[in-house]
C-alpha atoms as one frame of an Amber mdcrd trajectory, in Angstrom:
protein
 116.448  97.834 -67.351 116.154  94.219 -67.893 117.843  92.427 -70.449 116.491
  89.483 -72.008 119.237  86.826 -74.044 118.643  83.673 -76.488 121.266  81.874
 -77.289 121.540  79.376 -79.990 123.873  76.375 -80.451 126.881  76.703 -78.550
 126.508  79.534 -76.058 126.314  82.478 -79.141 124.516  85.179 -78.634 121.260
  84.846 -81.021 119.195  87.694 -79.790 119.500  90.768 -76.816 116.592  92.553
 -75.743 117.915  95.383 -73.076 113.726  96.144 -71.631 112.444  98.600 -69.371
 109.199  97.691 -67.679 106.755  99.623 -65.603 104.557  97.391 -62.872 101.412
  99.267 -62.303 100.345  97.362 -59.880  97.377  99.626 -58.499  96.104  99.216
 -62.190  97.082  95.754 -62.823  99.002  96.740 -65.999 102.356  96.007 -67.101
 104.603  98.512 -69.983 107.587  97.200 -71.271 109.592  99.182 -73.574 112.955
  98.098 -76.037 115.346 100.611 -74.951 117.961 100.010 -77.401 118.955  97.409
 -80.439 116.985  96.159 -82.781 113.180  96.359 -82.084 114.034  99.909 -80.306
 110.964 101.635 -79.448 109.165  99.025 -79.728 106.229  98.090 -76.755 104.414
  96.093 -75.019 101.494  96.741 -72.587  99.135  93.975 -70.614  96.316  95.016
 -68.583  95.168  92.362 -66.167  91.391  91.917 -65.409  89.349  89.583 -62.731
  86.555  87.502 -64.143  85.140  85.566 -61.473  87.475  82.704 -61.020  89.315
  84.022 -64.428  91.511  86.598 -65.276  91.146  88.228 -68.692  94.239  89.065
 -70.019  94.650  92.025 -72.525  97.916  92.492 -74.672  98.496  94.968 -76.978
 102.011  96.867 -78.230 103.656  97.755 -81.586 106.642  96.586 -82.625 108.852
  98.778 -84.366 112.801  98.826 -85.674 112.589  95.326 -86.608 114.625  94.905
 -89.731 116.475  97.047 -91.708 116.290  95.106 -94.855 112.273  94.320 -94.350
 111.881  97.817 -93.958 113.115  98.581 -97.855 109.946  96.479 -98.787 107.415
  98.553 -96.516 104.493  99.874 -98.858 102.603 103.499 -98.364 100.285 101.299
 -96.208 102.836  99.651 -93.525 101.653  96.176 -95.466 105.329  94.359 -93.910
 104.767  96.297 -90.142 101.166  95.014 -90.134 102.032  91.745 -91.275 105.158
  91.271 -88.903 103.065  92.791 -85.598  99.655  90.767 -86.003 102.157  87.286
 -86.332 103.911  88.096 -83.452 101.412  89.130 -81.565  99.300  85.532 -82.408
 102.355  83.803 -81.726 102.470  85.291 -77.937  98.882  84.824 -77.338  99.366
  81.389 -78.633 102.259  80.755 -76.267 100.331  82.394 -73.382  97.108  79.903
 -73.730  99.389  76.768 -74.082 101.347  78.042 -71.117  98.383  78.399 -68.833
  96.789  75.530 -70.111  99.524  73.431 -69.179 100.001  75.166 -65.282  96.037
  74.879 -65.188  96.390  70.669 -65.802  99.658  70.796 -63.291  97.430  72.233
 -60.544  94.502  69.969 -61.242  96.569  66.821 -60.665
């Protein structure tokens, strides 16, 4: 289990995230479960592909357990789960392309 910690401000704990991840390495895909707290049950997979000189990353997962309070809005639909999965999810793809963008410059120096 690996446990993942933000703080904010003065050394206060803002978020814990106690993960369990499986390396399939033989695969090239990565599971990483929320084994407790909030976001519980929640998961992540990536599946790793070669393209030529490129890798092709796939990400996919459902995030689940993420507010007690949001939940009292949900609709019949899962309108608020929808909503809160497809902006996280853009916001990690987002973070991924600027990350490799910016090793990809580092290493073209």
């Amino acid at each position: 289990v690996l446990s993942l910690s933000k703080h904010r401000g003065e050394g206060k704990l803002f978020q814990s995230l106690p993960l369990k991840h499986n390396l399939r390495k033989s695969e090239n895909k990565i599971d990483v479960y929320q084994v407790a707290g909030n976001l519980r049950n929640s998961h992540w997979h990536w599946e790793l592909y070669k393209q030529g000189s490129s890798t092709l990353v796939v990400y996919y997962g459902r995030l689940l357990n993420f507010s007690g309070m949001l939940e009292q809005f949900e609709d019949s639909d899962g309108t608020v789960s929808l909503g809160i999965n497809i902006s996280s999810f853009m916001l990690t793809i987002d973070q991924i392309k600027e990350r490799a963008e910016n090793l990809h410059r580092i290493r073209n120096r």
